[in-house]
N, C-alpha and C positions, 0 to 999 in steps of 0.2 A: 204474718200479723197484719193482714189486709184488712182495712174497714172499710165495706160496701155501702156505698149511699145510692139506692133506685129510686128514681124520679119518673112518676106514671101520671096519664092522665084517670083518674075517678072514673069508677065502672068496673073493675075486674071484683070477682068475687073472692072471698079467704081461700078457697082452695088454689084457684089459679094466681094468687099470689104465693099461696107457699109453693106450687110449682115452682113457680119461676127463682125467687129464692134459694129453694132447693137447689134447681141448676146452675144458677150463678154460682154457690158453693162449690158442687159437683166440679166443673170443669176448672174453678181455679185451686181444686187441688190435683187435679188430673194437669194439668196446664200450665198452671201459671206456680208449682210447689210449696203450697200453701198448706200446712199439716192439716189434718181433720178437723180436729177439735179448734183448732182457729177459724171462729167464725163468728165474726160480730159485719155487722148488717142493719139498716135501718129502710122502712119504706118509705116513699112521702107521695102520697098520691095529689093533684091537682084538679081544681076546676079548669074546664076551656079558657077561662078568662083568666089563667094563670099561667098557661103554658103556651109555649111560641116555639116555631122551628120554622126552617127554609124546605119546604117540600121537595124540593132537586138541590141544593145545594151538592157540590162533586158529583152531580148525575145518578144520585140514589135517588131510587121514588117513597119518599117518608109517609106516612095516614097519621092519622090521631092515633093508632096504634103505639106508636114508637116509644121507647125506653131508652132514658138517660142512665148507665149505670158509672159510676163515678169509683174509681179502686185506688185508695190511699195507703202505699204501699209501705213498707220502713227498709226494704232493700231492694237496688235496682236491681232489673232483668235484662238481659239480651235482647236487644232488636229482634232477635229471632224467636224468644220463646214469647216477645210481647204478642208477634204477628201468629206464632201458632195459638196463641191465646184468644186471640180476636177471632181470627177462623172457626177455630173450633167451640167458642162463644156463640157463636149467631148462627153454625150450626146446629149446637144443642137446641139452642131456644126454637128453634124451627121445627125442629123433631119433636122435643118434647110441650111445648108450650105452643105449639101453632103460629109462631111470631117470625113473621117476614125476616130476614136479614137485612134487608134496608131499615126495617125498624130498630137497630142495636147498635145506641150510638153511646160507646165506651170511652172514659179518660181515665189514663193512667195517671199517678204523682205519687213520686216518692219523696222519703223525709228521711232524718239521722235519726239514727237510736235514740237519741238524747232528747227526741222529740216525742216519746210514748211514755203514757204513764195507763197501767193497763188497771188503776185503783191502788187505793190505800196513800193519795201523795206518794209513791213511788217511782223511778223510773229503773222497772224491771230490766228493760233492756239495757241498761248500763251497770247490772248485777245488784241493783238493791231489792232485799228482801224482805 
């Protein structure tokens, strides 16, 4: 029950955004056990004069390229499956979307069940139906 928030700079066209999209799904259900059909996702693209980063911060070389993707989780994961997550994230997007690995800058957060309501004033995940 992961909500994806990406954060791009303005300029990619509708296709290479549903690429990317697409992939960020793709490897967090391959990855991160995220079922199929869970997939909610938003984009928010940015002007230059909206978006900021440190170009070497921790020794990665960042461009105007780079992607913020943000994964609001409702149950933790292993230190281990977060890092095959991350791995195997900035791989795909490399493969499939052309995008550096230095440009795939990921935060994970998670929440209680008791903090999703997935519609209807509901909170499904605490069995109201």
């Amino acid at each position: 029950m992961p909500f994806i928030r990406i954060s791009l700079r303005k300029g990619r066209t509708p296709d290479q955004l549903k690429q990317l999209t697409d992939t960020v799904h793709e490897v967090l259900v391959r990855s991160f056990n995220v079922p199929q059909d869970d997939r909610f996702q938003v984009v928010h693209q940015h002007g230059a004069e909206e978006f900021f980063y440190d170009p070497q911060y921790f020794g990665v070389q960042r461009t105007d390229d780079l992607v913020y993707i943000q994964v609001f989780a409702g149950k933790p994961r292993t230190t281990e499956v977060k890092r095959a997550f991350f791995k195997d994230l900035s791989q795909t997007l490399a493969t499939s979307c052309g995008l550096s690995p230095d440009n795939v800058f990921v935060v994970i957060s998670t929440s209680g069940a008791e903090d999703w309501s997935f519609g209807r004033g509901l909170a499904q995940m605490l069995g109201d139906r």
